[in-house]
BANUFI-141525 format. One line per 3 residues: number of its first residue (from 1); their letters; for each residue x, y, z of C-alpha. Coordinates in steps of 0.5 Angstrom, whole numbers, plus 500, padded with zeros to 3 digits. Each point is the difference from the previous one (the first is absolute). Layout:
<sites>
NUM	a	X/Y/Z; ...
</sites>
This chain:
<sites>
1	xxx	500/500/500; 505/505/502; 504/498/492
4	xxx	492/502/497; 501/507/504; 507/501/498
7	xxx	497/499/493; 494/505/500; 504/506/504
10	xxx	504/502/505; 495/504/504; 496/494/502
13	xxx	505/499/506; 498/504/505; 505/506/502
16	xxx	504/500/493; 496/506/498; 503/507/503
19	xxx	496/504/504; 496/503/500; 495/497/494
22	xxx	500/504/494; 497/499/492; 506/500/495
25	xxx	503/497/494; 503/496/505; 495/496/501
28	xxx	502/497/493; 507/502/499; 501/494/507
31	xxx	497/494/497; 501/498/492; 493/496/499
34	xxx	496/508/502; 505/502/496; 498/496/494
37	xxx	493/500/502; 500/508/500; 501/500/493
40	xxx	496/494/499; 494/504/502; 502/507/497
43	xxx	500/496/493; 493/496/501; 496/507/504
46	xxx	502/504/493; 497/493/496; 494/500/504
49	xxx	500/495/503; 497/498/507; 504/496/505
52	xxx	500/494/505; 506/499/504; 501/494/505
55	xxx	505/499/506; 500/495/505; 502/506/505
58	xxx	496/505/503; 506/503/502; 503/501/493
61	xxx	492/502/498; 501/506/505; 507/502/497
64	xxx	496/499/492; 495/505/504; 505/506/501
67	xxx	503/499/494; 492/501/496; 500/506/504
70	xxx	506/503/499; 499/499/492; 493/502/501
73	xxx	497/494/497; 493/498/502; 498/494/504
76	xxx	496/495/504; 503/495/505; 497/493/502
79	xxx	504/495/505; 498/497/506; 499/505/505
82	xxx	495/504/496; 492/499/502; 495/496/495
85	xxx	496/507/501; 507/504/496; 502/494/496
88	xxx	493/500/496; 501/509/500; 507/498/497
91	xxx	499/496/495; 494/503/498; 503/507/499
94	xxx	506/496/496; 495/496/495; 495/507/499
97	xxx	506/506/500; 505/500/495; 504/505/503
100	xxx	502/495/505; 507/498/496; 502/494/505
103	xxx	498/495/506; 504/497/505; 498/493/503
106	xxx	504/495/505; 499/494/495; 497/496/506
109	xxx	494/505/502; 498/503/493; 502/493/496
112	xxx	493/497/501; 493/502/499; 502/507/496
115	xxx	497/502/494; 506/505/497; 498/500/492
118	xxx	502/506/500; 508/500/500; 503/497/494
121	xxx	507/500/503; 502/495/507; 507/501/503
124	xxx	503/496/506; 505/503/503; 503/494/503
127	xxx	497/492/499; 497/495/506; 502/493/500
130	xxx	493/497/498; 499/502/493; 492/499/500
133	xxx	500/507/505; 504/503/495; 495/497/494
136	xxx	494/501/505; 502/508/501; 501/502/492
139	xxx	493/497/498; 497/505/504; 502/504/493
142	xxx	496/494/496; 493/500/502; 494/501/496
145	xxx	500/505/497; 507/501/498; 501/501/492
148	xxx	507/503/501; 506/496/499; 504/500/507
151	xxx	507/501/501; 503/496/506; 507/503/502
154	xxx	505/496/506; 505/505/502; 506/496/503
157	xxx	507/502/502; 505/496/497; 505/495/503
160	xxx	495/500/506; 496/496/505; 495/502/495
163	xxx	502/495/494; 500/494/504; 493/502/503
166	xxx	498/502/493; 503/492/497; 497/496/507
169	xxx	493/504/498; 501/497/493; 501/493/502
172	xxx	494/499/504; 497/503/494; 502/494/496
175	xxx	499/495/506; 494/502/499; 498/499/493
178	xxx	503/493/500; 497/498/507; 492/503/497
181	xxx	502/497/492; 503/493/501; 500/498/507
184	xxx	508/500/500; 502/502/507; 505/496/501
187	xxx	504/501/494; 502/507/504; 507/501/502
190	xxx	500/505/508; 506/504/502; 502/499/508
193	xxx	498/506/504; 506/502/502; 504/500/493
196	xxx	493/505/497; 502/504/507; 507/499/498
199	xxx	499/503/493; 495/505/501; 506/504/505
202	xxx	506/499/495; 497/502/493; 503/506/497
205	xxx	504/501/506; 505/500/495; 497/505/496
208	xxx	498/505/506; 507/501/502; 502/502/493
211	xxx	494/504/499; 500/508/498; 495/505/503
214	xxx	499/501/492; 491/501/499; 497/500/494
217	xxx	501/506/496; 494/499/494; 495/494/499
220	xxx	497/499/493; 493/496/504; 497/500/493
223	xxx	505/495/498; 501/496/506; 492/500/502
226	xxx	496/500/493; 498/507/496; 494/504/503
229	xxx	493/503/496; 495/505/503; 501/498/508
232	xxx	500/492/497; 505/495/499; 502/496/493
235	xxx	497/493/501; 507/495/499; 499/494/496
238	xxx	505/494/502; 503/501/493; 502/508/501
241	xxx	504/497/507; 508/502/500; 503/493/496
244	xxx	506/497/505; 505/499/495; 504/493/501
247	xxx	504/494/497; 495/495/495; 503/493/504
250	xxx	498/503/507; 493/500/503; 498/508/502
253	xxx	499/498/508; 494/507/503; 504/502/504
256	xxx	502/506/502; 506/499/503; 504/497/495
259	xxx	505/505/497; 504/497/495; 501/494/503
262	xxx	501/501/507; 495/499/505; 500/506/505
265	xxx	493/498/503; 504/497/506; 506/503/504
268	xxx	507/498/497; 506/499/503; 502/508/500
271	xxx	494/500/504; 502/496/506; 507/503/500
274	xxx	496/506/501; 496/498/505; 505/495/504
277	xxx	504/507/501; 494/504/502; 499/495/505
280	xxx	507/500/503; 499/507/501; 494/499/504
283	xxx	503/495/504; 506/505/501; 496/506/502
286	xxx	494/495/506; 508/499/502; 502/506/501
289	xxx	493/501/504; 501/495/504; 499/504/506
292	xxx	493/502/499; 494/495/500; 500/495/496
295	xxx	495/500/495; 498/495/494; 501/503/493
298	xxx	496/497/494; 506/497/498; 501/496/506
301	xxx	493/498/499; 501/498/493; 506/498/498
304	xxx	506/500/506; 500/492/503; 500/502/508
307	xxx	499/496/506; 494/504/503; 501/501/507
310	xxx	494/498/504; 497/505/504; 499/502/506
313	xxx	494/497/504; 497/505/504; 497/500/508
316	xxx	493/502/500; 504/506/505; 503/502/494
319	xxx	494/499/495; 497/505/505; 505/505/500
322	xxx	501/501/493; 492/499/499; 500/505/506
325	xxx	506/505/496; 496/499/493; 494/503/504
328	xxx	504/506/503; 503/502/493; 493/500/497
331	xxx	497/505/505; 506/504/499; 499/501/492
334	xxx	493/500/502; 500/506/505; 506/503/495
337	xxx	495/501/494; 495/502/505; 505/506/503
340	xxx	501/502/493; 493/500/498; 498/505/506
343	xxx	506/504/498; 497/501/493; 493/502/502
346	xxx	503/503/506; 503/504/494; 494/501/496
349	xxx	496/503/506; 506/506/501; 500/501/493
352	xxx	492/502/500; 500/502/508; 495/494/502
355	xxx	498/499/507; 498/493/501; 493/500/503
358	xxx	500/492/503; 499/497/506; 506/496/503
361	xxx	499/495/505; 503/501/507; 507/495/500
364	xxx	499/499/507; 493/500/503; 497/501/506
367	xxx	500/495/504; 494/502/504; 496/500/494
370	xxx	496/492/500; 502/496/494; 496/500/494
373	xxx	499/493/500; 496/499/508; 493/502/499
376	xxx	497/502/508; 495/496/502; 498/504/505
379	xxx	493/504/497; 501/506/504; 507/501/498
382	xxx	500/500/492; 497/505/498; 496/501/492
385	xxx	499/503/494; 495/505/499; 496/499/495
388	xxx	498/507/497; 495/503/495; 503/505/495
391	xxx	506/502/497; 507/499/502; 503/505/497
394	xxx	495/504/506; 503/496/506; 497/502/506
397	xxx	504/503/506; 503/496/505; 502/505/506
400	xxx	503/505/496; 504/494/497; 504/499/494
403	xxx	497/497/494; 502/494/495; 496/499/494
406	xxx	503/493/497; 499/499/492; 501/494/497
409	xxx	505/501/493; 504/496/495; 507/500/498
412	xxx	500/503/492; 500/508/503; 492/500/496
415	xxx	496/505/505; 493/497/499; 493/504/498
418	xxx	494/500/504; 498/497/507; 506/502/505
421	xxx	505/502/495; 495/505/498; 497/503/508
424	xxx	507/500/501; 503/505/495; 493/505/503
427	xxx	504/500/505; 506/501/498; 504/498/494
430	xxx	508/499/504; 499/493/501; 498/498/492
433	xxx	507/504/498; 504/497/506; 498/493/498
436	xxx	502/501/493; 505/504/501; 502/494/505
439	xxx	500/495/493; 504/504/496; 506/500/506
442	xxx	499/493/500; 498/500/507; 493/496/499
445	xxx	501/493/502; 495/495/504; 499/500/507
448	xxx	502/508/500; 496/505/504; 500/508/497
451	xxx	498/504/506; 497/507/497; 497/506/504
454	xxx	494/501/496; 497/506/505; 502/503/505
457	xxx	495/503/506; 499/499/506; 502/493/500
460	xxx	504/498/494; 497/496/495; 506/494/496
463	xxx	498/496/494; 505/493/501; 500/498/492
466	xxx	501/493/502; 503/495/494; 496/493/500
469	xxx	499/499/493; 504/499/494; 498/502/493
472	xxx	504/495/494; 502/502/492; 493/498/498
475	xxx	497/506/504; 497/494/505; 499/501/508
478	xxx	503/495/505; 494/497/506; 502/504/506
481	xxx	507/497/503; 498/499/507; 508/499/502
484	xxx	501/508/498; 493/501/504; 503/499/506
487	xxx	507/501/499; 497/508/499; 495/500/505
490	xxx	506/499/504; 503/506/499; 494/504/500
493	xxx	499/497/508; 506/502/502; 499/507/497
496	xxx	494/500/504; 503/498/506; 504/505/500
499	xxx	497/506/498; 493/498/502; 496/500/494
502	xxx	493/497/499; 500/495/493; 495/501/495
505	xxx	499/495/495; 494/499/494; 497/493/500
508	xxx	505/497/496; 498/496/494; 493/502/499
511	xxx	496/497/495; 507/496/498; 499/493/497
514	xxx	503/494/504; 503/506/505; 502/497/507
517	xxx	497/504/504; 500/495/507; 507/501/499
520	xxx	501/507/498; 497/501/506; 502/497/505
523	xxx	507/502/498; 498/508/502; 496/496/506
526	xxx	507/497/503; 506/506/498; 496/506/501
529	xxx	493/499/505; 503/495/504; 505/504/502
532	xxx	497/506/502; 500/504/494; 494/504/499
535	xxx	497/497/493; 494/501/496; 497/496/493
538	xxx	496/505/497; 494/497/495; 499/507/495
541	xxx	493/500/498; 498/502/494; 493/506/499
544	xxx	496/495/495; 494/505/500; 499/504/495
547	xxx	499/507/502; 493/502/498; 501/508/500
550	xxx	506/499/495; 496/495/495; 495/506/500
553	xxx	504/505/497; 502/495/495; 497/501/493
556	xxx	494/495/498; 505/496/495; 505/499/507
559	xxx	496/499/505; 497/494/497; 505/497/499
562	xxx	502/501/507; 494/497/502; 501/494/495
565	xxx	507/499/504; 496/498/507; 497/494/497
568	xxx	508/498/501; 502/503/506; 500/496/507
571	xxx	497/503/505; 504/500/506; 499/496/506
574	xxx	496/504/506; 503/503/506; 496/497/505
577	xxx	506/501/505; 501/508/499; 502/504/506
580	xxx	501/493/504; 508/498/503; 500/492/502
583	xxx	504/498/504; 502/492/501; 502/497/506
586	xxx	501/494/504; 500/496/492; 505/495/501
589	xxx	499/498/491; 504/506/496; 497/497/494
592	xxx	494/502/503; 501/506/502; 504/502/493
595	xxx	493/497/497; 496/504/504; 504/507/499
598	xxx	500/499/493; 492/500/500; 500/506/505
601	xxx	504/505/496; 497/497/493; 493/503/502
604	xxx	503/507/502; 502/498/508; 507/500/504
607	xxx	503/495/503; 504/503/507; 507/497/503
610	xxx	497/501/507; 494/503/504; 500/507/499
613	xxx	495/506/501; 498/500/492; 498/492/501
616	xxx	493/498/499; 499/493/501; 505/494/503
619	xxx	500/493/496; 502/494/506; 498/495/503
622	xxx	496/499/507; 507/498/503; 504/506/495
625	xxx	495/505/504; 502/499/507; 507/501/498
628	xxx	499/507/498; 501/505/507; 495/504/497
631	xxx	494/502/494; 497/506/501; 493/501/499
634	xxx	500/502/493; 503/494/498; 496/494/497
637	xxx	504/493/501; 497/495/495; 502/493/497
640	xxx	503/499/494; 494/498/497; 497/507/499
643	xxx	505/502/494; 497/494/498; 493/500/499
646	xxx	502/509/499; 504/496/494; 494/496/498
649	xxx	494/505/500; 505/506/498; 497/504/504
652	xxx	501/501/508; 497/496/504; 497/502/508
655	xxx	506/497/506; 495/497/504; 501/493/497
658	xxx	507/500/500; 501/504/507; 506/496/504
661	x	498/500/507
</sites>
């Protein structure tokens, strides 16, 4: 492989190419097959002819790329890391556009299943060592469809791995028409492995040494590949082939490297003289570099006869300990591309004065604080979610606390319209540019927290832009990521609980498909309401009634419609439980209680976290009220079962029946 790369160009190895990278004529002056391929293609772009060129190696397909730009030909590529979506684009535009002069393809990936009628020329760059896929890549030209003649060119560089290559393919070829014709497999006669292996490093090593650096001045490609008419190739008949001239008793032998009755098709005795001294010197210079540590070089592997020393069985200490070394030098590469990631963005953000707005979870936790992952099972210690009715963009006040509004958004920087997005920018528009400012200062990421102050009052107002979506190429919204929930309602706690704000959240989800809810819920329950954080869900309910003092002062045309269009509204559902506060008590089901409080604030009533002097009634039991200390007069206490039959009737029904002695 590395003698095949040898042979196509030196930039192939990494390192050979000076820094930093720059297109120039050197890009054809380093290698004498891109040379004779740069002429090769100025003579069939001026004939109007469109090109398909073949190699094994992409990274000889990315060398050709630079080379097509620097001249400015157009192209198209296709090998194995391009996507079914771009390759049906490419060939497309390639078989439609007749600007597009040549297609570049691995022989692998763009030898099969293409039809590329189009191209009436196919150049490989270098041969593999089955020719079926040689054979296979250059019918993508002979399709259906194809009424032009096809040039077929093989570029190979002389005295090279490259012949040997080329005379095997050709022998398999043969081996193939006798095997599939007659039957007469046995009749063929097999090299050993390690005499082809042999050959395939000595061939032309005479004529390397003795080489010049001379390149091909001038080349008349018509005589060596046949003339050329209006972008079409002159079809060739057998009699029209160059005669090979030889002595009448000898029979002409087909094969090309015979020349005046010498056969250079395998190495000779130059050859190996070469060779053995190229060798000794190798041999001489691992000598010298006895020192250093000892590794095998390809010619040890293949053609040096040394006892292999036995290596050393490892203890499963020192398996552990190089594992363990493997592991530390892997973090340290991991934790080096990651500093030098932060110092770039870092520099990005001097460059345009950007102030991160995201949160940062403590890196050491107050120890006083109760885990996250212990839910109390004391009634009177955990505390609850205020379910609310109306907009979180108006939270309510909390002695004169700060407030958090949190809104749930994605990572693609796209600020949405309507809902909370659009009663947001009524507020203030800060939070829509910090966000897709954010995005552009690569400052977006799942899990992330952006704390903007939206209003300043009394008691300030932040909007907490929480990250718990992702938005892929197609434009298509990820389900909420749990993980990055919690991971972000974390900070807001934190925050919370040093500065004392209150936490307001929309009802997350609403009217989503398949929305996890239960678990969404009892994410906020357990990071924020259990820990003492004032928290409220506010349920937004939309005016459906249409106004009558307006559709009177429409036109006859309009307020008929507008009449037709209440046929289609949903009336809203009624507020039987306006102006009351429910307080529930002594309930030891929460899924009862978040049943009930959901029912009570659907019909416009208000769930209190304890007995206060706005509470109306108290939802318990018979043992739940000898636990209060004391109710006042005011206060009604029913069983559960008076919202349910409220519910039912949808209409409130008298106490007396659910009354709680």
């Amino acid at each position: 492989m590395q003698l095949r790369k040898c042979c196509n160009h030196p930039y192939i190895f990494p390192g050979i190419e000076s820094e930093p990278f720059q297109l120039g004529e050197h890009l054809v002056e380093s290698s004498g097959k891109l040379y004779l391929l740069d002429k090769l293609l100025a003579f069939l772009k001026q004939s109007g002819h469109k090109v398909l060129l073949f190699s094994q190696m992409t990274s000889m397909l990315d060398i050709v790329q630079d080379y097509l730009g620097y001249r400015g030909y157009s192209y198209e590529r296709l090998d194995g890391s391009v996507r079914g979506e771009e390759r049906f684009l490419a060939v497309n535009n390639f078989n439609s556009s007749e600007d597009t002069f040549i297609f570049l393809l691995s022989t692998k990936a763009g030898g099969q299943g293409l039809n590329l009628t189009s191209a009436d020329t196919v150049i490989f760059l270098d041969s593999d060592f089955n020719p079926q896929n040689d054979l296979q890549a250059a019918a993508r030209s002979h399709r259906i469809g194809q009424y032009r003649p096809v040039k077929i060119i093989r570029l190979l560089s002389k005295n090279t791995v490259e012949e040997i290559i080329l005379k095997r393919a050709e022998k398999k070829l043969k081996l193939t028409n006798v095997v599939i014709e007659g039957g007469q497999f046995s009749s063929i006669k097999s090299m050993e492995l390690s005499e082809e292996l042999g050959d395939i490093l000595k061939y032309g090593l005479q004529d390397l040494m003795n080489s010049d650096d001379s390149l091909y001045e001038k080349i008349d490609f018509e005589k060596v590949l046949g003339k050329t008419y209006e972008s079409q190739w002159f079809s060739v008949d057998e009699t029209q082939h160059v005669k090979v001239e030889s002595n009448e008793d000898s029979e002409v032998k087909d094969n090309i490297y015979e020349f005046e009755g010498e056969d250079y098709s395998t190495a000779t005795e130059k050859d190996k003289a070469v060779f053995e001294e190229l060798l000794n010197d190798v041999l001489k210079l691992q000598g010298e570099r006895s020192s250093r540590k000892d590794t095998k070089s390809f010619v040890e592997l293949s053609f040096v006869k040394q006892k292999k020393r036995k290596q050393k069985d490892l203890t499963n200490e020192e398996k552990e300990e190089l594992a363990k070394k493997r592991e530390e030098n892997k973090a340290k590469r991991i934790k080096m591309l990651e500093e030098k990631a932060k110092e770039k963005i870092l520099k990005l953000w001097e460059t345009h004065k950007y102030n991160s707005c995201k949160l940062e979870l403590p890196s050491c936790l107050d120890n006083e604080n109760p885990s996250f992952e212990v839910e109390s099972d004391d009634e009177e210690q955990v505390s609850h979610i205020n379910y609310v009715v109306g907009d979180v963009t108006n939270p309510r006040q909390v002695n004169q606390r700060d407030a958090i509004i949190v809104h749930c958004v994605d990572d693609s920087g796209y600020w949405g319209h309507g809902g909370l997005f659009s009663a947001i920018n009524k507020h203030s528009k800060q939070p829509k540019e910090q966000y897709e400012l954010a995005f552009k200062m690569k400052d977006l990421h799942l899990g992330d927290v952006h704390l903007i102050n939206m209003q300043k009052t009394d008691f300030a107002i932040y909007v907490a832009l929480i990250v718990v979506f992702s938005r892929d190429r197609n434009n298509q919204i990820s389900p909420m990521l749990l993980n990055y929930l919690s991971t972000s309602l974390e900070k807001i706690h934190h925050l919370a609980k040093e500065t004392g704000a209150s936490v307001h959240l929309p009802r997350i989800g609403y009217n989503s498909p398949n929305f996890n809810w239960y678990g969404t819920e009892r994410l906020i329950k357990k990071i924020l309401a259990d820990q003492k954080v004032p928290t409220y869900i506010y349920y937004y309910k939309k005016f459906t009634q249409i106004n009558s003092s307006s559709t009177d002062q429409l036109t006859p045309h309009l307020a008929t419609e507008s009449n037709e269009s209440k046929f289609h509204v949903k009336d809203s559902l009624p507020d039987i439980f306006s102006g009351l506060a429910v307080y529930f008590h002594g309930l030891n089901d929460l899924t009862e209680i978040r049943r009930l409080s959901r029912f009570v604030i659907a019909y416009d009533g208000e769930v209190d976290t304890s007995l206060t002097p706005d509470t109306t009634h108290v939802v318990t039991t018979s043992c739940g009220k000898r636990s209060l200390d004391y109710i006042p007069d005011s206060v009604k206490v029913v069983e559960t079962g008076w919202i349910d039959e409220c519910c039912k009737q949808e209409k409130l029904v008298s106490e007396d029946l659910f009354i709680v002695k």
